[in-house]
N, C-alpha and C positions, 0 to 999 in steps of 0.2 A: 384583327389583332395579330402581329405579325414581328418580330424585327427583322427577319427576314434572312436570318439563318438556318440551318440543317438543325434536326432535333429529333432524336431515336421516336418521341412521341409528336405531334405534327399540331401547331398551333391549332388549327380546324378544329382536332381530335377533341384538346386540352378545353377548348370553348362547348362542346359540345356535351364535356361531362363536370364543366365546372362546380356547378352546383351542387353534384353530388358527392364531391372532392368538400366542397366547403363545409356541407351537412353530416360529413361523413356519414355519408350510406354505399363507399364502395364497399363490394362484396370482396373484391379482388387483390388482396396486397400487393402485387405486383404492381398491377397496373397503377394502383396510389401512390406505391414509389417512385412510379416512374413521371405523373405528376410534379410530385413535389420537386424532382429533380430538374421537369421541363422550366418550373415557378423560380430555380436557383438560377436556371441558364438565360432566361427570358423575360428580361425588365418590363416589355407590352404586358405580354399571359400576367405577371407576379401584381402590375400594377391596376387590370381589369382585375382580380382575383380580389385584391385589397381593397379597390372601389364599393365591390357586389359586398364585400363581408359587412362595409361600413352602411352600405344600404340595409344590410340585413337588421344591423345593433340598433341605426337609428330606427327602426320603424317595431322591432320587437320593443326598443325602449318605449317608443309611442304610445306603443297596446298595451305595456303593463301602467302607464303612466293615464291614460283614458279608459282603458277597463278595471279599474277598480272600484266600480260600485259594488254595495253591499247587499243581497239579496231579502228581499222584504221580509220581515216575519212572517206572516201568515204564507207564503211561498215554502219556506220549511216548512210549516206545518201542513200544508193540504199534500208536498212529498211525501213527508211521514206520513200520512195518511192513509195514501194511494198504496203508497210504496206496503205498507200492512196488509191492506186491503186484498192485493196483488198476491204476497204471498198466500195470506190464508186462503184463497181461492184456488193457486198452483196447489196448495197443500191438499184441498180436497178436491184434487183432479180436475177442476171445475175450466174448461179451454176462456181464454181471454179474446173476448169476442172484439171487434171492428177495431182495429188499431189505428188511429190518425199519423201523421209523421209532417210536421212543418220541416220545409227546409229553408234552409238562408245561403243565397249566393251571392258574396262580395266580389268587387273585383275594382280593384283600384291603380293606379300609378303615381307612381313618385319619380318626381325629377327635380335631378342634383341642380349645383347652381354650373356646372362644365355641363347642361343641355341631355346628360346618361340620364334615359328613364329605367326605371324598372317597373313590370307589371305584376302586381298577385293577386291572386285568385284564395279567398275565404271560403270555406266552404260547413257550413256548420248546422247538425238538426237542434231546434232551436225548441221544438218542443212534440211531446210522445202524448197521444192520450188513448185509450182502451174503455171501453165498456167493460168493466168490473164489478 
């Protein structure tokens, strides 16, 4: 991505910290301004940048739209449970012996109908258990 101008921040640059421009997770205001500046100068950068966001809505809109089940009852109640269990035991100093840990690795892509994939990676502990 390119148009192939000069630019105080360097198309490369701008691709290589996109996503954290998007999420806003720079640390750096400087450097975010100078971003948004590269995004005003640079019709390529502004229009990959708009592409990645609209990847981002549709597939955040998917997961609130497909994850909305409703947690069984008796799932609350063996929490609360546990979850009681847990502290009275913290409370009388008692150590929380063998801890299990399920993990769940997604990894998916999504491709527009202009052939752009995007890849993500899920990554979620999906359940904890302890000898209590």
């Amino acid at each position: 991505m390119s148009c192939g101008d000069h630019h105080d921040l360097p198309c490369t640059d701008v691709a290589q910290i996109l996503f954290l421009f998007i999420d806003n997770e720079m640390d750096d205001a400087n450097q975010h301004h100078a971003v948004e500046i590269h995004f005003q100068e640079c019709p390529p950068c502004r229009s990959v940048m708009e592409h990645e966001i609209q990847v981002l809505s549709t597939l955040k809109q998917a997961l609130m739209n497909d994850c909305r089940e409703e947690a069984p009852r008796d799932l609350h109640e063996r929490i609360r449970l546990q979850t009681a269990q847990l502290a009275s035991a913290m409370e009388a100093g008692d150590p929380v012996q063998n801890w299990q840990f399920s993990h769940t690795q997604i990894t998916t892509t999504i491709v527009d109908e202009f052939g752009n994939s995007t890849t993500i990676d899920i990554q979620s502990t999906t359940e904890i258990r302890g000898d209590f």
